[in-house]
N, C-alpha and C positions, 0 to 999 in steps of 0.2 A: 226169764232173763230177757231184757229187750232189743229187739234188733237194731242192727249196727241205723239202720235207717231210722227207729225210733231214738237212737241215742242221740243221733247227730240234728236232728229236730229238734229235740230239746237243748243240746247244746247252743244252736244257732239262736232258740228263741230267750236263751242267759243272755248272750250278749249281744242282740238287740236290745234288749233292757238296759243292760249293761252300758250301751254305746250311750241311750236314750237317756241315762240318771247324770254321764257326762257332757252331754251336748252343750255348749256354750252358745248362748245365742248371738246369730246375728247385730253388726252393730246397725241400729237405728236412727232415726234423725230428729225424733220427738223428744221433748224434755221427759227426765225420770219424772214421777205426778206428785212428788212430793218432796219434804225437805227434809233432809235426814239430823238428827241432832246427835252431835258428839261430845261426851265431857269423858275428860282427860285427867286424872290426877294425879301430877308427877310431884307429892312430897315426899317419896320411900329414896329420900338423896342415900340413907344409908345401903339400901340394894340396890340402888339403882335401877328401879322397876316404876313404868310407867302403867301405869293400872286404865282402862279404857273401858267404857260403857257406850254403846251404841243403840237407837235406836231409829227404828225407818220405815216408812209406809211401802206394805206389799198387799198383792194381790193373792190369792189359795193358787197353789201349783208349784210347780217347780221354780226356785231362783236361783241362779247361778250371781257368786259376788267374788271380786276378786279383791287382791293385796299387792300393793303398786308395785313393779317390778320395773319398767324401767322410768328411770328419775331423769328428769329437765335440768343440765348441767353437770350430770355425771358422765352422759352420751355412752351409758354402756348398763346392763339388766344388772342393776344393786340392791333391787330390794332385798329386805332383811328377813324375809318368812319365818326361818330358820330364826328367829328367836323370837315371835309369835310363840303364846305358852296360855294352860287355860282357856284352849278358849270353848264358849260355850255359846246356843243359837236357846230360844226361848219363846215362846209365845203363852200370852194368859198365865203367866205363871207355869208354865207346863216345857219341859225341856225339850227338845226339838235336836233329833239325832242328823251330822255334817258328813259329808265327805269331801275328802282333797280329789280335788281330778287328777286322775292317775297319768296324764300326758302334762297339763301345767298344772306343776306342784304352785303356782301361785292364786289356783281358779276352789272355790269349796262350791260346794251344791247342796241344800237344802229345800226339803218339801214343806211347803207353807199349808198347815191343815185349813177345813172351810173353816168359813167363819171369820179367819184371821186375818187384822189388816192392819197390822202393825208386829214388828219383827224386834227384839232384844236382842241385843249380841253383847258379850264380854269377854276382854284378855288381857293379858297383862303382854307389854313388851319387855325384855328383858334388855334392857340395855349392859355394854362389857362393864367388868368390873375391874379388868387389868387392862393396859394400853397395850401388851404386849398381841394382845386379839383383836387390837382392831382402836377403831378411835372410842375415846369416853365421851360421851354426852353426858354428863350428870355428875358432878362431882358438891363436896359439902355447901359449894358457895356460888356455882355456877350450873346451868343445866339448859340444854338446847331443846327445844321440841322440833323434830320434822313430821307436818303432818303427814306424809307417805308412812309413817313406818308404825300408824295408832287407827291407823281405819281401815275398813272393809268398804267396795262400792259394788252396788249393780249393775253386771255386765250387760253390755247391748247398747249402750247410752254413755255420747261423748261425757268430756269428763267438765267441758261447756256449759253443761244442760243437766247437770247435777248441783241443788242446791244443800248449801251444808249450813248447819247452825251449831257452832263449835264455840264451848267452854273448858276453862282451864284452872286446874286449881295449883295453886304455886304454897311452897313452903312459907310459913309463916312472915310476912314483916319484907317479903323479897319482893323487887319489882321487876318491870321487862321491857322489852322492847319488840318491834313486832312492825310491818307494813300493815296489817290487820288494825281496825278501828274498833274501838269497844262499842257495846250496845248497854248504853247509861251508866250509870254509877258505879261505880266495884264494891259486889259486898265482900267485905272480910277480904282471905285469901282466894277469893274465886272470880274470874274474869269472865265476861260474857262479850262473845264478838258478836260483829254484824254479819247476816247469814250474807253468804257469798255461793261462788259455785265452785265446784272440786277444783277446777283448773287454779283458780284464784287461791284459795285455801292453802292446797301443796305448796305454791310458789311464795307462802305467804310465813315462814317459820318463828319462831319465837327465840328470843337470848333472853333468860330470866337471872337475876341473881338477888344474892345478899348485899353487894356492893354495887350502886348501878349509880352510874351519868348521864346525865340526857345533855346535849348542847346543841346549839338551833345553828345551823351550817350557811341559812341565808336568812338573817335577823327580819330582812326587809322585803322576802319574798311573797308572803300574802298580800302589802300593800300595793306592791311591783307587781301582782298578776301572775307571780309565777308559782311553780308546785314547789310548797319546803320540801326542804333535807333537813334531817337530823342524824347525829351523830350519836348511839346507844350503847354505852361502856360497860359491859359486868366484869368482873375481878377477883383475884382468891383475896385483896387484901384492896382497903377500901383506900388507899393513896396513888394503888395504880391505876385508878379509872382518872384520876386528875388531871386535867390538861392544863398547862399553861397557853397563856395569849399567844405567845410566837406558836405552839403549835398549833393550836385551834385557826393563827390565821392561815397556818399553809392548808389543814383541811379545805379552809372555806374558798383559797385561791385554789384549790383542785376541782373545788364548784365552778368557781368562774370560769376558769381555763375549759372543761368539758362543754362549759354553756358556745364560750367560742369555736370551740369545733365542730361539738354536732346541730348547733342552732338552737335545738329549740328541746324542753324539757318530755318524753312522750310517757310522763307517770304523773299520778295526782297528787304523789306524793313520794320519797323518799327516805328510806331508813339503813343505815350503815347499821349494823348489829358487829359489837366489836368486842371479843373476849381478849382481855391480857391475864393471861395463864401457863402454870407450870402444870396442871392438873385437867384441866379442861383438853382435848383433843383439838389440835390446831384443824384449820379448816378456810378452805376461799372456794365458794361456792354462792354465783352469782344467781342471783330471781330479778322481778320484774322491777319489781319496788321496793327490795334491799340487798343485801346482801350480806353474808355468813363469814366471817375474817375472826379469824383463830391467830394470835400472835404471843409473841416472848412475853412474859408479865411486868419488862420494863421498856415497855414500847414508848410507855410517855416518860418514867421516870429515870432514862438514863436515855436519851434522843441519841446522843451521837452513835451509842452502840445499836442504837436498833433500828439504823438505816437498813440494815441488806432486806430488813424483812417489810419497809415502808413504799414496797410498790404495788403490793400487795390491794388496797382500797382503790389506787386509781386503776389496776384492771376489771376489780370485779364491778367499780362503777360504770366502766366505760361498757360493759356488757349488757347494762340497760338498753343502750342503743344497739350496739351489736352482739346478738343472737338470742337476746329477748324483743326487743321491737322488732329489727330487721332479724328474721329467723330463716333460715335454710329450708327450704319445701322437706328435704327431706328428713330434719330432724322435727317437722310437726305433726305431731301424733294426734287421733281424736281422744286415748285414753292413756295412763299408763303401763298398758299392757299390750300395746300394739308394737313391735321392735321399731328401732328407731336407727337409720341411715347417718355416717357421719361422714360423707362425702366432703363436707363443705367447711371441715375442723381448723381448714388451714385460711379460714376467714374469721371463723367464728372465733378460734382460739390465737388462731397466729396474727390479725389485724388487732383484735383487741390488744395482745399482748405487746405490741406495738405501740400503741396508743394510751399501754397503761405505762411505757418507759417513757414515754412523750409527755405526757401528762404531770408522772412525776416530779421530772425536770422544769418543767416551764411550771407548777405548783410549787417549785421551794421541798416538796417532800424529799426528795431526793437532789442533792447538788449536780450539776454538769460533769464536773469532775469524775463522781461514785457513778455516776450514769455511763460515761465512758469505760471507766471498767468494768461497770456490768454487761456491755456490751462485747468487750475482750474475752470475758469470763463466757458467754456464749458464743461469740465467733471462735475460739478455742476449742472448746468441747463440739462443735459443731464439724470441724475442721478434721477432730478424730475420728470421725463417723467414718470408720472403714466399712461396713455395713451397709452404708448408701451403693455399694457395689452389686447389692443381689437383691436390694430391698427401695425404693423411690421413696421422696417425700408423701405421694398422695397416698400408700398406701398405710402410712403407719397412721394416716385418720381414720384407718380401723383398729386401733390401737385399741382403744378403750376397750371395744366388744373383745379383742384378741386376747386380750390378757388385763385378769383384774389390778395387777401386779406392777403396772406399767410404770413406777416409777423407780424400782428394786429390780431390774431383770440383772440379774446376773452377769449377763456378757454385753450390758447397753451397747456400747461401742460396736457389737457386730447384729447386736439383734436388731437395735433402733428399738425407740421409743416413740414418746410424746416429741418427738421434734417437729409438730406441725404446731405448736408454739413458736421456738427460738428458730427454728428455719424461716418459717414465713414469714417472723419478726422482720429479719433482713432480706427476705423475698419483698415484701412492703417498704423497706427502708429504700430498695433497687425502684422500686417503683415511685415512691415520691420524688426521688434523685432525678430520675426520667421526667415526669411531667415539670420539674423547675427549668431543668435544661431543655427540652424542648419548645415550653413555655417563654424563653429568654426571661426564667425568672418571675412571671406574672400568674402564675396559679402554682399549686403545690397538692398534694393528697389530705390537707385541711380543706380544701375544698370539692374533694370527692367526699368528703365525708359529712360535710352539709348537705349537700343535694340528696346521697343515697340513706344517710340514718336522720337526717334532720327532716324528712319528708313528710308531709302531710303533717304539719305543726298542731301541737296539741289531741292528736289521736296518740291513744295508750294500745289501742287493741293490735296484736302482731301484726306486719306487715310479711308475707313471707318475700323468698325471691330465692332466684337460679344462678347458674352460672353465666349463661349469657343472659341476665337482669347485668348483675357484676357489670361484664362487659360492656353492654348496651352505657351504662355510669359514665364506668372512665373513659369512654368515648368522645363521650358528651365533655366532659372536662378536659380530654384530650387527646388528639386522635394518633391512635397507634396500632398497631398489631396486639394488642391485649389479650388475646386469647391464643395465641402462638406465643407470647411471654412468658402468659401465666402456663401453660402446659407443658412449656419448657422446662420451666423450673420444678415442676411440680412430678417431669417424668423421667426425668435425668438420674443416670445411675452415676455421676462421677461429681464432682467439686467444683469442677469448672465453673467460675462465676459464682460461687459462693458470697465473697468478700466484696462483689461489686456495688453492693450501696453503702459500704462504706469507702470503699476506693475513691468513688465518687461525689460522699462527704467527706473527702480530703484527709481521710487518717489509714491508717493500714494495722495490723497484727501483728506487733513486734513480741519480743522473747528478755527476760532478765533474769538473771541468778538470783534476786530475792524480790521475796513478795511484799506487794507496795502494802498500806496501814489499810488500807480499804480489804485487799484479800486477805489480810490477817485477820480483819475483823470476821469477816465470812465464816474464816474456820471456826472462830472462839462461839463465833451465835450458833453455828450446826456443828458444834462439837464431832471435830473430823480436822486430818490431815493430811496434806495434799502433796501428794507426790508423782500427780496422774502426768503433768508433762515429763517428766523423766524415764524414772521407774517402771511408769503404770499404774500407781497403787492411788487408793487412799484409805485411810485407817480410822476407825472411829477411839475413844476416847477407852477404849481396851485394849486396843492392839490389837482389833479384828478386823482385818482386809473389810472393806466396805466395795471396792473399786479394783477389779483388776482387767483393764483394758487388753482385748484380743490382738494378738500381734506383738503387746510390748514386750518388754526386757523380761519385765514378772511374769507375764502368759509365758513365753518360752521358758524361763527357768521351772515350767509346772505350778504356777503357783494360782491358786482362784482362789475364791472369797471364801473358803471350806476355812480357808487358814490363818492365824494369829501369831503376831511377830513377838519372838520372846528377846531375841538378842541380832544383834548386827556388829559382823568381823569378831564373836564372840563376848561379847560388851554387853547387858541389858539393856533393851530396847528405850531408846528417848527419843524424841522425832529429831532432836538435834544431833545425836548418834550418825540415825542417818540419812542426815543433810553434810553429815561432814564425809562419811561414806561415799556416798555420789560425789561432793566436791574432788574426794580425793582419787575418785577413780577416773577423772581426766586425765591424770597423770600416770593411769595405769594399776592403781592399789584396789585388788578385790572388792566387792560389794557379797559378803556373806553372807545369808541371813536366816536363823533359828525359828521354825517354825514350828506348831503344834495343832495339828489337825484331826479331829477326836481324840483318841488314844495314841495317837502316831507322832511322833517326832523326828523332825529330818532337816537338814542344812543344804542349802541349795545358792546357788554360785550366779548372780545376777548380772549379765555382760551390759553395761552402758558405758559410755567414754564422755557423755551431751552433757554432765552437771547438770544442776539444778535447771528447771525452766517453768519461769510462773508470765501469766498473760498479760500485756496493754496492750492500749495504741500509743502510736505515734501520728505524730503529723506528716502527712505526705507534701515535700517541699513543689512549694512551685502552683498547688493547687489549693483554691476557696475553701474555706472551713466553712461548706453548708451546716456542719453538724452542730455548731454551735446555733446557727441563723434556726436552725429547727427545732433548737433545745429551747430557746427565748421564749420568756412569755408574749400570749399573743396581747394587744392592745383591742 
């Protein structure tokens, strides 16, 4: 038997080996020596399985290769490993046994025998087959590629200095769109891009379909000197990729208009990749040189109803400039597997978002009018944030890492969310108000927005910056206390000053017993009903609580999103039941209401007196309607 001193010798010398077979190497600053080639064959639309063949120049020894985990634009670890499937490592013909690192389930490790210098790798992705798990990439007629979730890279080496030579095989007769450039002719159903490097590649995804549109956004942009845009439509059905003229011209005025704010184009090129689908997985997720827009499948062929969802392309364009050109230090990563800082969400996400209401408006995509009460419609819900009492703006820019969930949490209204969007929408809207009036009117935050994302005109590659960069800006534009502003806003636990840049664009947050044709449309496109200023609730299109804000009439009666309204004052549930309900219990008449929560059934007694209450503005007498003078196109 060996002693406790020989045991423990050989134990220590397992896991030096042990430690030594997971060791991930050091990042580097030399290019990987070679160019890895990828082909991808996404035609199995019926399982939705993207089938992937890898191959890549190695050296004999150990490799360590990872699987993107955190993605540019998600600002939180999304990769998809977990449906990685198949996979197998190869050399000469001869099978080559992997292992997963046991601390990053995203890192494999494989021993390269002599000899060997060149490495095989195959898997298949399994993309969901129900929407109910997640989003669909792949449906009969439409299908997304994101190259993060079909490759493997070599650790040690940014993701800069990795060149990739990436093909793609599409279902028969389908075509795509793509920021990516082909290399020559297209045989058959198989596409050949131009090698690029990892960085460029991910940022670079594909909309392929059966039904697809191309339309050219600036007709006159190559003769002008500037980088096209195009606009790329796939569709479950081939009359909703159609555009008419009026709409094609407001696209192309959301071109011009972006041109006037941030100056100058910093991409070589442009691609809007645009699904209209019931089947496809929606999605607005911006890159460098296009961008990912998942919308209602009558986005062109019923326009007026598919306003609420048409703000959608002027944010994720305006993201070209901000937080792909100008990018946050600490959201830029050497690889995708380095975590990623979102200190800075409330520029990146909340100016843009900003910019994309701004945008819309002064492009025709959106009227002044629907813009004003999308602005209601979040100074509202903004205003219920009981939760900004134990939680500040800056911190929910850890949202994303906090929770994958971020836009479903069950108690928003105390938890907080994503409100470093719609907060510092109007944290920005306070700020452009400020520089006019300080200004007496001769500058505005159009022109913080030329100088800081319009910079260095004609360079594409990021520019990063800080917070006091930010600062150092609007200084320059115009001198204030800008960093006691902005950390005011950003560290305040109460409301105060919420409403000030629009107080200051001359309208205020008024209250009405019914909801104007704009918020009616709202509900009918997100199939839900809205009863969150009264009651607290809202209800999706089964009578299952969707919304039950902490604090209201509904939180005290006991009631959360566990539960589904079967009857109201013992009536079967209509939304108009109870809207008459709440009307009538101004005057004192019960609000009752029948619920069913797993196996449980129970009636519960909802105290309000306030009636109905749906969001606008009004004009505030006496004061300039900057908010129109902001909403105009620029000349």
């Amino acid at each position: 038997m060996p002693s406790l001193r020989v045991l423990a010798a050989a134990i220590s010398i397992a896991a030096t080996h042990h430690l030594a077979a997971q060791t991930l190497p050091p990042l580097g600053t030399a290019p990987y020596f070679g160019v890895i080639n990828l082909d991808v064959d996404a035609t199995d639309t019926d399982h939705k399985v993207f089938r992937v063949r890898q191959s890549l120049p190695v050296k004999p020894g150990p490799l360590a290769l990872y699987y993107p985990q955190w993605v540019p634009g998600a600002h939180s670890p999304t990769g998809s490993v977990g449906q990685v499937a198949g996979l197998r490592f190869s050399a000469q013909g001869k099978p080559l046994e992997w292992k997963r690192n046991t601390v990053d389930m995203h890192a494999f490790h494989v021993e390269v025998p002599a000899g060997v210098s060149t490495l095989d790798i195959e898997f298949q992705f399994l993309g969901l087959v129900n929407s109910n798990a997640g989003r669909v990439e792949m449906t009969p007629h439409i299908l997304g590629v994101e190259w993060n979730e079909v490759l493997l890279y070599p650790a040690g080496h940014t993701a800069s200095q990795i060149g990739v030579h990436a093909s793609l095989t599409l279902p028969k007769g389908w075509n795509y769109g793509t920021a990516l450039r082909p290399e020559g002719e297209r045989r058959g159903d198989k596409v050949e891009f131009q090698t690029v490097d990892l960085e460029t590649l991910v940022d670079s995804p594909v909309f392929a379909g059966r039904n697809f549109q191309r339309y050219d956004l600036d007709p006159d942009a190559v003769k002008a000197g500037r980088s096209p845009v195009f606009l790329n439509v796939v569709s479950d059905e081939a009359r909703q990729a159609k555009a008419s003229d009026e709409q094609l011209a407001a696209h192309r005025a959301l071109v011009t208009q972006a041109d006037r704010v941030f100056a100058s184009r910093h991409f070589a090129h442009y691609d809007f990749l645009l699904a209209t689908s019931d089947e496809f997985g929606e999605i607005g997720l911006e890159h460098h040189q296009s961008s990912e827009n998942g919308v209602k499948p009558y986005y062109f062929t019923d326009w007026a109803k598919s306003s609420p969802g048409r703000g959608l392309l002027p944010h994720e364009y305006a993201h070209s400039w901000n937080g792909k050109f100008r990018r946050p230090a600490d959201l830029s990563t050497p690889h995708f597997n380095v975590p990623m800082q979102d200190s800075l969400l409330w520029v990146y996400e909340g100016q843009t978002q900003y910019w994309g209401v701004v945008l819309a408006a002064r492009s025709g995509m959106i009227s002044p009018a629907d813009t004003r009460e999308d602005l209601a419609n979040a100074a509202a819900a903004l205003e219920a944030r009981v939760g900004r009492s134990w939680r500040n703006l800056q911190d929910t820019t850890n949202e994303p890492i906090v929770s994958q969930h971020r836009w479903t949490r069950d108690w928003r209204n105390w938890q907080r969310s994503a409100d470093y969007y719609d907060e510092s929408m109007l944290v920005w809207l306070e700020a452009d108000m400020l520089i006019r009036d300080r200004s007496q009117y001769t500058r505005s935050l159009d022109d913080f927005a030329r100088a800081f994302f319009g910079a260095e005109p004609k360079r594409v590659k990021p520019l990063v910056y800080t917070f006091d960069d930010l600062v150092t800006e609007l200084n320059r534009v115009q001198p204030n206390d800008w960093a006691g502003f902005l950390r005011q806003r950003l560290d305040r636990h109460d409301g105060e000053g919420l409403l000030a840049g629009l107080t200051a664009a001359g309208w205020k947050l008024a209250w009405s017993e019914k909801p104007t044709d704009r918020y009616k449309l709202r509900q009918e496109a997100y199939d839900f009903t809205d009863f969150v200023y009264s009651i607290g609730i809202t209800l999706d299109k089964d009578a299952k609580l969707t919304t039950v804000n902490w604090g209201s009439p509904a939180f005290n009666a006991g009631l959360s999103t566990a539960a589904t309204l079967l009857a109201v004052n013992g009536v079967a549930y209509k939304a108009e039941k109870l809207e008459e309900a709440i009307t009538a219990a101004k005057d004192g008449a019960p609000i009752e209401l029948l619920v069913k929560e797993a196996d449980r059934y129970r009636t519960v007694k909802v105290e309000w007196r306030g009636g109905l209450r749906y969001p606008k503005l009004e004009r505030i007498e006496g004061k300039a309607d900057r908010l129109s003078v902001l909403l105009t196109p620029l000349k």
